[in-house]
Each structure stands twice: as C-alpha cells, then as structure tokens.
N, C-alpha and C positions, 0 to 999 in steps of 0.2 A: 458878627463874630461867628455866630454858628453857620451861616452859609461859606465863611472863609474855612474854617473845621472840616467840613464836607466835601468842598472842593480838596484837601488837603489830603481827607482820608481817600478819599477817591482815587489822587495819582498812587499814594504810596500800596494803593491795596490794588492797584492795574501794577504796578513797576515791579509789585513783587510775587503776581497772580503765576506769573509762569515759573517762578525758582521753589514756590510752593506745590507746583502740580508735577514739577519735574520734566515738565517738558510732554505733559500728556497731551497729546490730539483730542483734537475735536469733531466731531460725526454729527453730519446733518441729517436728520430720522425725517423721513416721508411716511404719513401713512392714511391709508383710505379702506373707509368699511362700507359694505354693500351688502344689500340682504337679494335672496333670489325670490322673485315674485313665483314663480311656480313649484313650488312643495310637494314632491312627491314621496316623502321619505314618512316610514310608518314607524320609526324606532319610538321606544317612551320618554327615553333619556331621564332615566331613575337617579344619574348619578350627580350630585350634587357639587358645584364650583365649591373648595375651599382657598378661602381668602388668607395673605402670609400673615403670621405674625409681624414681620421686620417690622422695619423705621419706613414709614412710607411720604414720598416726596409730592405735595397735592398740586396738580393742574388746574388752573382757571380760567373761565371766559361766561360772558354774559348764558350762555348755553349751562352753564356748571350745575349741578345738585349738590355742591361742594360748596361751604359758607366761602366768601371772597375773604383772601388773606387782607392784611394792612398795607403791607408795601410791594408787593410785587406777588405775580401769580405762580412762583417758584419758590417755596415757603425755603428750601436750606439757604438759597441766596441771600432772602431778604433779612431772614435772623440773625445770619453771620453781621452784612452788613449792619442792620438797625442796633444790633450790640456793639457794633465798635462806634457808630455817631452816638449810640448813648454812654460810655464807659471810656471812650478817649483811646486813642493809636495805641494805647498800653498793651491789648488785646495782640497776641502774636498770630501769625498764621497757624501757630496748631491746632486751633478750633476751626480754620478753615472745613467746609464740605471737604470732602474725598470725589465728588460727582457733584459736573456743574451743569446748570438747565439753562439756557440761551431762548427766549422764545421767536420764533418765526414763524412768517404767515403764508408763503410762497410754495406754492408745491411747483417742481420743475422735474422733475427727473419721474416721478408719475404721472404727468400732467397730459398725453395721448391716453393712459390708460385709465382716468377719469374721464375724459372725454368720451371713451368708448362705452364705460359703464351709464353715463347718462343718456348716451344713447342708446342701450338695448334695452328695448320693450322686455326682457326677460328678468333685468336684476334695477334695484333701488341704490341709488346713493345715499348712503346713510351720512358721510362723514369724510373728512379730509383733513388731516392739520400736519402739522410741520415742526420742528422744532431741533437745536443745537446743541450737545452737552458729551463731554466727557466720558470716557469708559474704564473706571478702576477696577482692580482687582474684586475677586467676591467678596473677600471678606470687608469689603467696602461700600459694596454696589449698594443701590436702596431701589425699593420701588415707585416708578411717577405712576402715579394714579388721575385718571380724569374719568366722571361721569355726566353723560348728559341728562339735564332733567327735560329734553320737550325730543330728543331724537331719540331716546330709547334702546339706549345700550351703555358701555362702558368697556375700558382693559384698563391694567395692569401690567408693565412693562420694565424689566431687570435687564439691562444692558453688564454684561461683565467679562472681566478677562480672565482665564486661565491658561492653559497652554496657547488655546489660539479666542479671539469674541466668541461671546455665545449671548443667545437671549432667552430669555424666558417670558413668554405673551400667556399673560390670562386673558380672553375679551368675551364678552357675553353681551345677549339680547337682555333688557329689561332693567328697570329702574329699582336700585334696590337703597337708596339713601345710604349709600358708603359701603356698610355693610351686610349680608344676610345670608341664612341656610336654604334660601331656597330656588337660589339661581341653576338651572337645568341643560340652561340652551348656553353653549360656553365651549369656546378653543381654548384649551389649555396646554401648551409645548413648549420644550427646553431642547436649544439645538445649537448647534457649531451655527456661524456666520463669517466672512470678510467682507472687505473692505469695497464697496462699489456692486453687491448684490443687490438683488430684488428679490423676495420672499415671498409666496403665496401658501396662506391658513385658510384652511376650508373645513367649514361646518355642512349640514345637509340646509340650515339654514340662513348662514350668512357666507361672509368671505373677508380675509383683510388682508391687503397686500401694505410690504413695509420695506422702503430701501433705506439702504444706508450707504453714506457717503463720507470720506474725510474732507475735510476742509483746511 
C-alpha cells in the first residue's frame, strides 16, 4: 500500500512540478577549485569570511563535513517530498521549494579545462562537481552549501534573478565544521551572469572556475 502511495505521489508531484515552477528553467552549474602551488603573495588577509544568515540548502557526498541528510543530499527536496509520503497528497504545492537541486556527477563543458589544471605542475586540483537546479527570484533564492572534510575548503553559492542572473560565491581554503570567524583565505563576489558563460574567481591562493548552462 505504501509503495503504491509513493508511486502515486510521485506522478502527481512530477505532473504538477512544472505548473508550480511556472515554467522556470533549469541550469546545469559546473564547478572546479584549484589551489596554485607557488605563492608568492605577502598580503595578511586580516579580513574575515562572514557566513549568511539565510535558509541554507546543504550538499552531500561521502567527502561532506556536513552530517548526511535522511533522504536525499538536497535537504529542500527531500523535506518537501518526505512530508507529502508522510501527510498524504493533502499537502498542496505551496510548500513546494522556490529552488530545486538536481544532483549530477558529469563535468562536460569544463572538462579540457580540468584537464589542463591536472596537468600543470603549477596549480592543484582541489575539486570538481556538477549539479542542476532552478534560478528564482531573490527574494526566494537560498544558499547550497557543501564543505569538504578531507580536501580542505568549502563555498557557498546564491544563484538569483533580478533584472538579469546574478550569483553570489563565498568559497574559502579550510575546514571550518559548517560555521566559523576565522576563515581568512575566501573569494567572496556578487556579479551579473547569463546563460552559457564561464566564470573565473581568483584568490592569490586558489581559483574556482563555474559555468552555467540551461538545459
């Protein structure tokens, strides 16, 4: 019975996922961090990463310093979802997310320029992941959050629309368990984007290139 419930909530919450989003696109996010092996930079960087208050949407993967959710590594998805199979169809789309997270594992549209970073003896591959989701308005948008506990870094990433995309990247060197004051080494920028660019953030000590794609 509750596997037939499931399969039931399933079409009706795919049938009516696009009359709830209004027909919002979906954007494939590429993104790759690298640190430069030769440091020549003397700054102190006294100035401290602050982390958002918002509603923040948490990332996981066996690599995570983030506790693992229950049902899915996309914590607004799974909520939405796991409250309508426990509560019954009753549950209308207007608790839907505003912003949805698709996970993907495929880098393609940076995948030479991976390539090229693994091969110069000058910079480190730090990191690589992929992933699909939505771009609502601000007053909607949430932050995806992913930290690694064994590669040694993290971002923070606001995808939103106003007149035209914009994003907002926090990313920083060093492990800091979710939150803390004492992160140093940190790209922090808020910038217009479209549709099919490639992005390059530069630190004195890292680098994170991020494309975006519609789908």
């Amino acid at each position: 019975m509750k596997l037939f419930k499931i399969i039931y909530i399933s079409l009706f919450f795919l049938s009516n996922l696009v009359i709830s989003e209004d027909n919002q696109s979906e954007y494939k996010i590429e993104l790759i961090v690298f640190k430069y092996l030769n440091i020549n930079s003397i700054e102190s960087f006294n100035t401290k990463l602050i982390f958002p208050n918002e509603d923040i949407i948490y990332l996981y993967d066996k690599n995570s310093s983030i506790k693992e959710l229950k049902y899915s590594n996309f914590s607004n998805i799974s909520k939405y979802i796991s409250n309508i199979v426990d509560n019954g169809i009753g549950q209308n789309l207007n608790s839907a997310p505003s912003v949805w997270f698709r996970d993907d594992i495929e880098i393609i549209k940076l995948k030479d320029l991976e390539k090229k970073i693994i091969n110069d003896d000058k910079l480190e591959l730090v990191d690589a992941k992929s992933w699909i989701q939505t771009i609502p308005n601000l007053e909607d948008s949430k932050f995806l959050f992913y930290e690694s506990k064994s590669k040694y870094y993290g971002f923070l990433l606001n995808f939103y629309k106003k007149r035209f995309m914009h994003i907002d990247l926090k990313a920083y060197l060093g492990n800091v368990n979710s939150r803390s004051s004492n992160i140093n080494i940190f790209i922090d920028n808020d910038k217009r984007l479209f549709n099919d660019e490639v992005h390059f953030f530069d630190h004195p000590y890292f680098g994170l290139i991020l494309s975006i794609s519609e789908v």
